[in-house]
C-alpha positions, 0 to 999 in steps of 0.5 A: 655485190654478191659476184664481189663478196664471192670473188673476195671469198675465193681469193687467194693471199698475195703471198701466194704468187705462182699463177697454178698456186693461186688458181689452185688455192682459189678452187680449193676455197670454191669447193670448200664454200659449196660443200658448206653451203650444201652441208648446211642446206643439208640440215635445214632440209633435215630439220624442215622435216623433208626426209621424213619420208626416207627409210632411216630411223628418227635416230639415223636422221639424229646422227646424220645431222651431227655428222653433218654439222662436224664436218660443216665445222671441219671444213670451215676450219679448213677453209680457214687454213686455204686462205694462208700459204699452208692451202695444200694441208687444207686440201689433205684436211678435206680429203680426210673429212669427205672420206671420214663422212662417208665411211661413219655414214656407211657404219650408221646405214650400212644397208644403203649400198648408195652411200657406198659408191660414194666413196670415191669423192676422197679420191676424186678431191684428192686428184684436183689438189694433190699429187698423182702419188696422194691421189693414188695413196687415197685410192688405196686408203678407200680400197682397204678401209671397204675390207674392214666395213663387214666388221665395222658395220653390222648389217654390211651385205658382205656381197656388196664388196665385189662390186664397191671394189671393182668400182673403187678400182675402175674410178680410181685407175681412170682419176689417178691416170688423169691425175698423172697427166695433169701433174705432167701438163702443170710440170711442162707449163711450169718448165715452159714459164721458167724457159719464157723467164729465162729467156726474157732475162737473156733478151732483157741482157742482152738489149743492155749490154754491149756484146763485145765489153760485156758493159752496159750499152748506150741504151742502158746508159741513157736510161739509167741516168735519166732515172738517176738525175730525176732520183738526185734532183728530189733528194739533192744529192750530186751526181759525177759523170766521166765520158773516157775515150782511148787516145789514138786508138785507130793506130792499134786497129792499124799497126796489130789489127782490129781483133787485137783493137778489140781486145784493147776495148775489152782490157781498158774496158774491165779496168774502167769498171775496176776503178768505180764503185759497184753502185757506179755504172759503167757503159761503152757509148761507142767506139772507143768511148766510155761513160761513167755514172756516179751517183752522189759523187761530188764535182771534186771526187768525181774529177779525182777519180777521173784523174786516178784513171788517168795515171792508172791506165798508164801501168795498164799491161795490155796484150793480144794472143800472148803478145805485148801492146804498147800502153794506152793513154786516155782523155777524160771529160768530166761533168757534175749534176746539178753544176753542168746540167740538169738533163741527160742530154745537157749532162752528155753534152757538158762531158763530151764538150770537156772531153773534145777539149781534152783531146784538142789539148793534147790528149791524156789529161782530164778536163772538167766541165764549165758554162764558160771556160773549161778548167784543165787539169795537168 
């Protein structure tokens, strides 16, 4: 239960969704949970009476408990703002308060050259949470502020500054160098993430595309309509589907050559997908065969639209390397959901059995789908 209570306390918010920002957030919350553990074992000590022993005053005892519980309050306030989206200020926050702290423990003893030296945790905090510059800025800040203590602090041996700042300079060169490297190496494992996604998508474009019409392939095709009848089928809405094919389309590749073919594909290709509607989708099944899904079109539009591409695709002005074409005409088999079929298999089938009729019937002419006697239309 404890391991549970203390993932919880440690999580970061969903909206906070990058893999380095939740792992960032999450250690910003741990150590803001143990300096608050630690300042509160810190005055229970204090109160128990088991620094009696030390050199400061009764009144030095006082003011360190109060700095104490202020910065205990000050980082529950930041632990606070860690658990929202605004976790870098929080960060900011907690570098001011470890910095502040010590600085005004300084001021009350400054004859504890100790406290001192622990002046380089702002800087070391600021590494793991901000950036290279900040951490940099932060050492600076320290290195500064050790010039002012022989005024500030009253006691303050001015012959501890040569020491503080050689130390302040030695830790923060080594803190900021690993800062810097670690920026670097987040920086290249975020462009490596970016590269892997990109190039996830490529793949995932190029798996369901035809590379030749730059339309959806059969894949994508089986896929989609599959999910678009299980979609109608529990909402009732129809679905339209037209399977197309170019009408003696082997004479082009033998009369003006396979590449002009090609280009015959792409042309009729781009104004299959002219005549639909964005939602619509539209697939090369193989060859010189087309299929369109419409979803919630009924049987009638769907066979309209069909019948629109027919007479279009007549004025369709074809042409190869600057040279005209001659016109294409197309044979369309039509079939509708739930009327022909309520799977991807027997919605294909229905299409491509009207098509096959169109094509035995003479060509350039549209055919609806039917369980008995497929219905022509001149």
């Amino acid at each position: 239960m404890l391991v549970a209570a203390w993932r919880w306390l440690i999580e970061p918010r969903a909206s906070i969704d990058k893999p380095e920002q939740r792992l960032q957030a999450g250690l910003l919350m741990a150590m803001l949970l143990v300096l608050m553990m630690l300042g509160l074992l810190s005055l229970t000590f204090s109160f128990l009476g088991l620094y009696s022993e030390l050199d400061e005053s009764r009144a030095e005892v006082a003011q360190f408990r109060w700095i104490t519980l202020g910065a205990v309050l000050l980082l529950a306030v930041e632990y606070a703002l860690s658990r929202t989206v605004y976790y870098p200020w929080a960060a900011l926050m907690a570098v001011g308060t470890v910095l502040g702290s010590i600085f005004t423990v300084i001021i009350i003893s400054p004859g504890v050259l100790a406290y001192v030296f622990f002046l380089v945790l702002g800087g070391v905090v600021a590494s793991l949470f901000l950036s290279t510059r900040a951490t940099a800025i932060v050492f600076i800040i320290t290195f500064l502020g050790t010039f002012l203590l022989p005024t500030l602090a009253s006691g303050y041996p001015a012959s501890y500054n040569t020491y503080v700042h050689f130390f302040i300079v030695s830790i923060g060169t080594l803190v900021v160098l690993a800062a810097s490297l670690r920026q670097h190496y987040l920086e290249q494992i975020d462009l490596q993430t970016q590269q892997l996604v990109l190039s996830e998508a490529r793949l995932r474009d190029i798996s369901v595309h035809d590379a030749l019409t730059g339309l959806f392939n059969r894949r994508y095709l089986e896929e989609s309509l599959t999910l678009e009848l299980i979609r109608a089928g529990r909402k009732r809405w129809p679905v339209g589907l037209i399977m197309v094919d170019i009408d003696h389309f082997k004479r082009f590749n033998d009369t003006y050559g396979h590449a002009a073919g090609d280009a015959v594909l792409v042309q009729v290709g781009s104004f299959l997908r002219a005549h639909v509607r964005e939602s619509d989708i539209t697939c090369r099944y193989g060859g010189e065969e087309f299929v369109l899904i419409l979803p919630e079109a009924p049987l009638k539009i769907t066979q309209l639209r069909a019948r629109i591409m027919q007479w279009d695709v007549q004025q369709l002005h074809l042409e190869y390397q600057g040279r005209a074409l001659e016109a294409v005409t197309l044979s369309l088999g039509v079939a509708g959901f739930p009327e022909h079929g309520t799977t991807m298999e027997t919605m294909l089938e229905a299409a491509d059995t009207a098509l096959y009729r169109a094509k035995r019937e003479g060509r350039n002419r549209v055919v609806v789908a039917s369980r008995e006697t497929a219905r022509t239309i001149e």
